[in-house]
C-alpha atoms as an extended CHARMM CRD file, in Angstrom:
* protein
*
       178  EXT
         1         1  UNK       CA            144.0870000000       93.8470000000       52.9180000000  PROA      1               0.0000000000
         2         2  UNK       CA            145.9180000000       96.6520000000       54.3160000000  PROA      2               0.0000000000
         3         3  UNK       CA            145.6050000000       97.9630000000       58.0740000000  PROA      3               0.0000000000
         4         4  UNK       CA            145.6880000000      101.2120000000       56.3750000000  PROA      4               0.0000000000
         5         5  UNK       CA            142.5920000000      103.2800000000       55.3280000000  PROA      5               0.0000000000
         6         6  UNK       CA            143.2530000000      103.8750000000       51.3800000000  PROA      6               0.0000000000
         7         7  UNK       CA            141.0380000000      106.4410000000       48.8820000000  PROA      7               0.0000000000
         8         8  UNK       CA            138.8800000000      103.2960000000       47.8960000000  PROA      8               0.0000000000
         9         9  UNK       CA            138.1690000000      101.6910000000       51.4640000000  PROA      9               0.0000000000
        10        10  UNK       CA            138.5390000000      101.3950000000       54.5120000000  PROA      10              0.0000000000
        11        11  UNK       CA            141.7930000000       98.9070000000       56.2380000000  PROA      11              0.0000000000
        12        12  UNK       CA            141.2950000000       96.2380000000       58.5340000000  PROA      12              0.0000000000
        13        13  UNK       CA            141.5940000000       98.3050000000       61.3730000000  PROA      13              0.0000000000
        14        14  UNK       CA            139.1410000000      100.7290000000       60.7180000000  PROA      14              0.0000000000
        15        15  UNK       CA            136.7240000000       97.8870000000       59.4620000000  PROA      15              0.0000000000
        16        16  UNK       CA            137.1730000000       95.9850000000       62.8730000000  PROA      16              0.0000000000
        17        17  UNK       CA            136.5420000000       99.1380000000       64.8070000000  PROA      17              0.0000000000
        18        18  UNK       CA            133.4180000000       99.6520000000       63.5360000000  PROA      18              0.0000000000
        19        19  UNK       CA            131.6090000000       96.2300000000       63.1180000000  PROA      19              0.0000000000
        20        20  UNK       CA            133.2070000000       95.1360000000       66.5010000000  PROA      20              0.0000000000
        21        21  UNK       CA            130.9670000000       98.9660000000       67.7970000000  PROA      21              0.0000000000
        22        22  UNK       CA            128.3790000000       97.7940000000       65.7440000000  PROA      22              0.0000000000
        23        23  UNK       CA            127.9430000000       94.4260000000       67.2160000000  PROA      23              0.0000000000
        24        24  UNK       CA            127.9360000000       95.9190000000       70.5550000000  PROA      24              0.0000000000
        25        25  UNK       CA            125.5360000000       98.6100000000       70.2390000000  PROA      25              0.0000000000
        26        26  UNK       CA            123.2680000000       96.1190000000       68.9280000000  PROA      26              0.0000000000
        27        27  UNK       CA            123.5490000000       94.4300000000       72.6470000000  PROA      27              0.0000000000
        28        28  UNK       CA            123.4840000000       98.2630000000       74.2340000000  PROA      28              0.0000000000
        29        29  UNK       CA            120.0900000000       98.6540000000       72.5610000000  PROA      29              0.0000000000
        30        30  UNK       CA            118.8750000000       95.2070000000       73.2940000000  PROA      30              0.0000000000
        31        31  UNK       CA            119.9680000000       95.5420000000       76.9230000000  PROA      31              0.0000000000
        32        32  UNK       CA            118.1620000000       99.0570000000       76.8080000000  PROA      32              0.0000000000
        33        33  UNK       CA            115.0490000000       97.6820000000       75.1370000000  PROA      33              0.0000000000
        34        34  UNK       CA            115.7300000000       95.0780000000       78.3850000000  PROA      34              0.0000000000
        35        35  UNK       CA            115.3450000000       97.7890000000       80.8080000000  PROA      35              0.0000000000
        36        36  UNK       CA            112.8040000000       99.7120000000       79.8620000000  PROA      36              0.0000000000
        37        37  UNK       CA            110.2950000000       97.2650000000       78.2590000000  PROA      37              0.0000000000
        38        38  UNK       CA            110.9710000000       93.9230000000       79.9360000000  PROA      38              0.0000000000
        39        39  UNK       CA            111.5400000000       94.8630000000       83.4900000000  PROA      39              0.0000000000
        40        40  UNK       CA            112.0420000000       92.2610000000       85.8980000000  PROA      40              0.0000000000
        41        41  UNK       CA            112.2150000000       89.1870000000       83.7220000000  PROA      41              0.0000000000
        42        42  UNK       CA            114.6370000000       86.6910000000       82.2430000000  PROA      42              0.0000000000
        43        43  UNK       CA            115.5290000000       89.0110000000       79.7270000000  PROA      43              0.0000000000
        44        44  UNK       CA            116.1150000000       92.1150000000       81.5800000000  PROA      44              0.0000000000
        45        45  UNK       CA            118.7130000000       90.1020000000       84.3860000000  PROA      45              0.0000000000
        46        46  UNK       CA            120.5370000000       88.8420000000       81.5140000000  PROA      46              0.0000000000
        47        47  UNK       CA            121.0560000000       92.0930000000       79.2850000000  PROA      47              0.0000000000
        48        48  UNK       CA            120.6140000000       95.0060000000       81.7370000000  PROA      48              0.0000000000
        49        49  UNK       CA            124.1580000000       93.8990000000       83.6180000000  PROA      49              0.0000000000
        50        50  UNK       CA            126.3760000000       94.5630000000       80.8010000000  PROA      50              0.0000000000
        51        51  UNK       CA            124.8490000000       97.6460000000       79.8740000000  PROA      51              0.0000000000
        52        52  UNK       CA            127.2720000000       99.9510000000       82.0440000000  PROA      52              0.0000000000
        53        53  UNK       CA            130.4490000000       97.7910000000       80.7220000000  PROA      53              0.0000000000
        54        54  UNK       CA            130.0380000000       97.3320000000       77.5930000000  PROA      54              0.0000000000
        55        55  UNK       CA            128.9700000000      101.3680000000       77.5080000000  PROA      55              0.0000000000
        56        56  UNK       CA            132.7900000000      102.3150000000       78.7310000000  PROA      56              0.0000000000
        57        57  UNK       CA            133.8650000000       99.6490000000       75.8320000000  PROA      57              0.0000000000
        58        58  UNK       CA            132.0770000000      100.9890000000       73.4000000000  PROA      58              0.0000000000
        59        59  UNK       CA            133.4350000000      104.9220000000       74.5990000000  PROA      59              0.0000000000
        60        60  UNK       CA            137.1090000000      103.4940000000       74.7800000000  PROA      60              0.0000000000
        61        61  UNK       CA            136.5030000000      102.2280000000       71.2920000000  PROA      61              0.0000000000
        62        62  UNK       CA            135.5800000000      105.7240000000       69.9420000000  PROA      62              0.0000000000
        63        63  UNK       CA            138.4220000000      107.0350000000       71.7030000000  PROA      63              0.0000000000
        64        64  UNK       CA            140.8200000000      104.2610000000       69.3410000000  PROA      64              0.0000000000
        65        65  UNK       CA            139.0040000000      104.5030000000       66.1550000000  PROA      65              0.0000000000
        66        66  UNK       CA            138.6470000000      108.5970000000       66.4090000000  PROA      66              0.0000000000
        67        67  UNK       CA            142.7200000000      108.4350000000       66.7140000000  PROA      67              0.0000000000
        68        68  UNK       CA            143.1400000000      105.9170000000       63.8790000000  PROA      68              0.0000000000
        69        69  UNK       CA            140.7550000000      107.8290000000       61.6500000000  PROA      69              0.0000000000
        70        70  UNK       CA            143.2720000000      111.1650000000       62.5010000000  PROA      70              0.0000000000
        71        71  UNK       CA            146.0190000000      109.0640000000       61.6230000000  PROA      71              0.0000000000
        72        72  UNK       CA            144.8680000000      107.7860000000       58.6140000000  PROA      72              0.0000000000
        73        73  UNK       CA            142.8470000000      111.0860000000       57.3410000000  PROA      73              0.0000000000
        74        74  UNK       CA            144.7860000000      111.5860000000       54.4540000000  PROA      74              0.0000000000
        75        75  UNK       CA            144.1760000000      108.1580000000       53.0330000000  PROA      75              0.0000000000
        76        76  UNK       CA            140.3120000000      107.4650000000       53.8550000000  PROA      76              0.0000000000
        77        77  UNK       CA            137.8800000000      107.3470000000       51.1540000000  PROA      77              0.0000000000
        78        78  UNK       CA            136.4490000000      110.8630000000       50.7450000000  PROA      78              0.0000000000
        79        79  UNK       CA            132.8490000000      111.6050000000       52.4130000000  PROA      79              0.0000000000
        80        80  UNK       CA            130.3200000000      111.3150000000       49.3630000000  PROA      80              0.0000000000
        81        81  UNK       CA            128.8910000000      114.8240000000       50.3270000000  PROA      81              0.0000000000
        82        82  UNK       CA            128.7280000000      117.8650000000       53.2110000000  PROA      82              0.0000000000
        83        83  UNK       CA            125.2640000000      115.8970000000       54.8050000000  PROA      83              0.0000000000
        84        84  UNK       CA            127.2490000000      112.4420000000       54.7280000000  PROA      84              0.0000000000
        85        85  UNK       CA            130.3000000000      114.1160000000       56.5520000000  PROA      85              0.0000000000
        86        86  UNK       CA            127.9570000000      115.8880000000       58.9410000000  PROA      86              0.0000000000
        87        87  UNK       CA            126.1200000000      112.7120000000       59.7900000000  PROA      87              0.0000000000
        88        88  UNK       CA            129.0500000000      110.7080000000       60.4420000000  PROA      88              0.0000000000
        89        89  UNK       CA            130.2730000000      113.7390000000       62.8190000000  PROA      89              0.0000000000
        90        90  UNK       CA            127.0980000000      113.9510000000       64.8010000000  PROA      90              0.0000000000
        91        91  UNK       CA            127.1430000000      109.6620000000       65.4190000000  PROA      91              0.0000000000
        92        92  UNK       CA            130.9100000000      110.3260000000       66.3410000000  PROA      92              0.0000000000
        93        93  UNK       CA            129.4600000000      113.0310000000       68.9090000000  PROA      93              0.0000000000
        94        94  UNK       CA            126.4010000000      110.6940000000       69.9970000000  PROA      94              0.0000000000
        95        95  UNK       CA            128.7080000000      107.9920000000       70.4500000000  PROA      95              0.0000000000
        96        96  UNK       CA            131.2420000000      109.9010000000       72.9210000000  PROA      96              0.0000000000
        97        97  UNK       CA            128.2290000000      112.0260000000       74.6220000000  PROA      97              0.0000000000
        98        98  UNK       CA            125.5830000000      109.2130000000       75.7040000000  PROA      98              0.0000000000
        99        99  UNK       CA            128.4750000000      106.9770000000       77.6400000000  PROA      99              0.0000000000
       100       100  UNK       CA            129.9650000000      110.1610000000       79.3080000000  PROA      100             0.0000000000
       101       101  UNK       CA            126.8580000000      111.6690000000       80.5120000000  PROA      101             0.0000000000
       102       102  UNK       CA            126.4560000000      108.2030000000       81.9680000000  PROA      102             0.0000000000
       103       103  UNK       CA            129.4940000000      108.3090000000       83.8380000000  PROA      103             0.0000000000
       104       104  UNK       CA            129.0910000000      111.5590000000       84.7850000000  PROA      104             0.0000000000
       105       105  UNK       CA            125.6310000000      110.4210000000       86.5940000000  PROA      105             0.0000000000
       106       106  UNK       CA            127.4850000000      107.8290000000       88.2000000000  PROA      106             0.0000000000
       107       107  UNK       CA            130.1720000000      109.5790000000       89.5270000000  PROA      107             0.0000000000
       108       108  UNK       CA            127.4270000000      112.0570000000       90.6230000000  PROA      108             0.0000000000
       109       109  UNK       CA            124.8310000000      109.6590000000       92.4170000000  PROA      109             0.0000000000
       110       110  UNK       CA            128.1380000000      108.4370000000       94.8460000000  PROA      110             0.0000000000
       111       111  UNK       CA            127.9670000000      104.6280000000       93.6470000000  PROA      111             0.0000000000
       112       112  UNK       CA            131.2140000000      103.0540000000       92.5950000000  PROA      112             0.0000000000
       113       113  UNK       CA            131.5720000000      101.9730000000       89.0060000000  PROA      113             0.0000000000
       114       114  UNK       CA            133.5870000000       98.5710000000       88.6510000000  PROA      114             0.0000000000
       115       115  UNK       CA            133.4320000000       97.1620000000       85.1650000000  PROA      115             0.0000000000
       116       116  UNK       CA            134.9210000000       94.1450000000       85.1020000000  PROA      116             0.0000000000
       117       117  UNK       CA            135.9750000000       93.6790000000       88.0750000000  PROA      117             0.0000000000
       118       118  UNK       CA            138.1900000000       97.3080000000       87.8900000000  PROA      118             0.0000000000
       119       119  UNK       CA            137.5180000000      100.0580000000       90.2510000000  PROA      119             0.0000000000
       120       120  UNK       CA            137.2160000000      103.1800000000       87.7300000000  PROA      120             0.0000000000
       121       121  UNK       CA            135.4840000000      105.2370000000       90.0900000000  PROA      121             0.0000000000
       122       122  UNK       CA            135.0850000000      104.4440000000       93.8820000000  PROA      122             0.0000000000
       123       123  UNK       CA            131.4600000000      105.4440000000       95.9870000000  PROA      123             0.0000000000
       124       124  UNK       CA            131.4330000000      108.1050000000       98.2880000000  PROA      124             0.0000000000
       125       125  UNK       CA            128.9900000000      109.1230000000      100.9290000000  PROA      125             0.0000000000
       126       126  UNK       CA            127.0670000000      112.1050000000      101.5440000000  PROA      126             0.0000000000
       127       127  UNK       CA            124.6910000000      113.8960000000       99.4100000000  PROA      127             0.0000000000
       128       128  UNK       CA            124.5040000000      112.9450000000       95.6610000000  PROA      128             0.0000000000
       129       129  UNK       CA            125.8020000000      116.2000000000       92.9790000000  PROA      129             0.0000000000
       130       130  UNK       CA            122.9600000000      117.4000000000       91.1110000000  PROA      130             0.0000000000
       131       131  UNK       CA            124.2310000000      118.8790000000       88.8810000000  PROA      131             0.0000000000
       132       132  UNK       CA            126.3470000000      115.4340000000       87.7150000000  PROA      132             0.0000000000
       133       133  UNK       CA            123.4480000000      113.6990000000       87.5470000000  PROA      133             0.0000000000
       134       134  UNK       CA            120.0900000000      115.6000000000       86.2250000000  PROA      134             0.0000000000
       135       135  UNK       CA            121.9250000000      116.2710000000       82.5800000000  PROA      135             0.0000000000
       136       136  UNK       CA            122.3370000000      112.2110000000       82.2570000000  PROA      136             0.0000000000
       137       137  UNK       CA            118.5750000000      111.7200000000       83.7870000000  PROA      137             0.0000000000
       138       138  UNK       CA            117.6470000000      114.4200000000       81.1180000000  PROA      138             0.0000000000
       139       139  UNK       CA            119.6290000000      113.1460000000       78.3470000000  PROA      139             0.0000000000
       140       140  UNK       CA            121.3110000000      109.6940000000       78.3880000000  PROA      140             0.0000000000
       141       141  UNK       CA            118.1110000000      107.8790000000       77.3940000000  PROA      141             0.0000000000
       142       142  UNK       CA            117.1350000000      110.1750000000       74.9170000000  PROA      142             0.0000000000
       143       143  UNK       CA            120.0960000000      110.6040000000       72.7410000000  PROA      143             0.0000000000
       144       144  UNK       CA            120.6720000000      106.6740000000       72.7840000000  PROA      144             0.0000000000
       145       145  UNK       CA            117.0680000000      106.7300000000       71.0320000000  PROA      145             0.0000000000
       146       146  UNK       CA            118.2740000000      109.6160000000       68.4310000000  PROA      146             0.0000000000
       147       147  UNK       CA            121.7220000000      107.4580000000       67.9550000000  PROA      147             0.0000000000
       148       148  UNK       CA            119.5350000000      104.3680000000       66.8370000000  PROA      148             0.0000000000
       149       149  UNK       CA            117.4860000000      106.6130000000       64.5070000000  PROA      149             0.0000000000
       150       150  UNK       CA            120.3680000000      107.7250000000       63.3690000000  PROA      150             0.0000000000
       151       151  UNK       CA            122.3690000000      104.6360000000       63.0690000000  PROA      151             0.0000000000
       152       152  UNK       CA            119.2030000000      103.0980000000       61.2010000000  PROA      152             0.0000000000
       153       153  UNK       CA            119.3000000000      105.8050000000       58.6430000000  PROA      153             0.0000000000
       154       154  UNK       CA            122.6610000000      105.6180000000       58.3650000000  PROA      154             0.0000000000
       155       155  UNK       CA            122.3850000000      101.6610000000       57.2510000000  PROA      155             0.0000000000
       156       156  UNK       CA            119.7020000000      102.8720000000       54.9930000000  PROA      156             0.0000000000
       157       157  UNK       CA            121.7310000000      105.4270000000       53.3740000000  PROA      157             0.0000000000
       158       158  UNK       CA            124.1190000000      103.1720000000       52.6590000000  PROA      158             0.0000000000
       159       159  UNK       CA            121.7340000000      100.6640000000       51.3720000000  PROA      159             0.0000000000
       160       160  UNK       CA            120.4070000000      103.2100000000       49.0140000000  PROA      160             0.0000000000
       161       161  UNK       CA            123.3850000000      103.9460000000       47.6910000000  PROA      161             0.0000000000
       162       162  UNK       CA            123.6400000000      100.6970000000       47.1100000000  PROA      162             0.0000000000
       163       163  UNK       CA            120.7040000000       99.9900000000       45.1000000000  PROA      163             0.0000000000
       164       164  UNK       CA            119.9980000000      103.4080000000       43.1070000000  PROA      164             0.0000000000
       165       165  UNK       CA            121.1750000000      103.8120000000       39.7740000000  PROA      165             0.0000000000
       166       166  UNK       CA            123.9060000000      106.0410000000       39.4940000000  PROA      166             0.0000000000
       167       167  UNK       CA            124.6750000000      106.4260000000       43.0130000000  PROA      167             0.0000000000
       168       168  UNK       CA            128.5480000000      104.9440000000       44.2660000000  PROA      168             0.0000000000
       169       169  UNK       CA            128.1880000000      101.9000000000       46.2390000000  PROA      169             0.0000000000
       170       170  UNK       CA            129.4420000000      102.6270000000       49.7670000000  PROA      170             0.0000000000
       171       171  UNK       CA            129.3720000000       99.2020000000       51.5190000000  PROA      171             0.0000000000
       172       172  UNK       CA            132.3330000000       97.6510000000       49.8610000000  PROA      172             0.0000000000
       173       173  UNK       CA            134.7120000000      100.1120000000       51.7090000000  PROA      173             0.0000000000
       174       174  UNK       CA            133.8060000000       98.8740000000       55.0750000000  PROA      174             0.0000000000
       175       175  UNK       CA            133.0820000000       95.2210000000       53.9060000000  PROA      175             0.0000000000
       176       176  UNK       CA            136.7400000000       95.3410000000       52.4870000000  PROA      176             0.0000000000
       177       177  UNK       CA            135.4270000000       93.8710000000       48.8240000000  PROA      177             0.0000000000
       178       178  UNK       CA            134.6870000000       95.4160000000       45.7000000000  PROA      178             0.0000000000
């Protein structure tokens, strides 16, 4: 298999992007569903940690596969239709907006971000910004719901695809087979 995108599928870059971003936003959600309906037990203190880190990960990923997909946009498989391209745009956007309204709050509520052990953006003292932080309050939790709606129709999209008569079968290009 090629590392190269081709007309028929997707390379072995591209492939690894996505199921590695797959993989983790199944953890994001789990350590979201953590938070919010599991507070203060086993399973919030193990998830709920690496949902900051593995949020930057997941943005820095984008960030590599949206530059591979430029430099292979001549050679992808074509979108099967204007809805298809659109939906794959607006989980491109989701993806890139949720984590950076999130680091936008931090930077705005003065606490230092340290994934990993790296300082990426050191406290400060004095009065939080506002106006960093309210759009992520507003926002950040919200959107990561719509991107799991989303993501779940976009699984069963392709699944339909899949299975309807007439309809081209999508998941070999990012499974690599077919």
């Amino acid at each position: 298999m090629s590392l190269n995108d081709s007309p028929t599928r997707y390379g072995s870059l591209t492939r690894l992007l996505h199921w590695s971003m797959a993989l983790l936003l199944v953890w994001q959600f789990l350590s979201a569903l953590s938070h919010y309906a599991f507070e203060d037990t086993a399973f919030e203190t193990f998830f709920w940690p690496t949902h900051k880190p593995l949020g930057l990960v997941l943005m820095v990923l984008l960030v590599i596969r949206l530059g591979w997909a430029l430099i292979n946009l001549a050679r992808r498989p074509p979108s099967l239709s204007l809805a298809a391209k659109w939906g794959h745009l607006s989980l491109y956007g989701l993806l890139f907006i949720i984590p950076a309204l999130a680091l936008l709050r931090q930077y705005g509520s003065g606490r230092a971000f340290n994934p990993f052990g790296i300082e990426l953006m050191a406290g400060f003292q004095g009065d939080k910004i506002t106006w960093m932080i309210e759009p992520a309050n507003l926002l950040h939790g919200v959107l990561g719901w719509v991107l799991l709606v989303m993501i779940i129709g976009h699984v069963g999209m392709a699944l339909l695809h899949r299975k309807q008569p007439g309809q081209l079968n999508v998941l070999p290009r990012m499974w690599g087979k077919g």
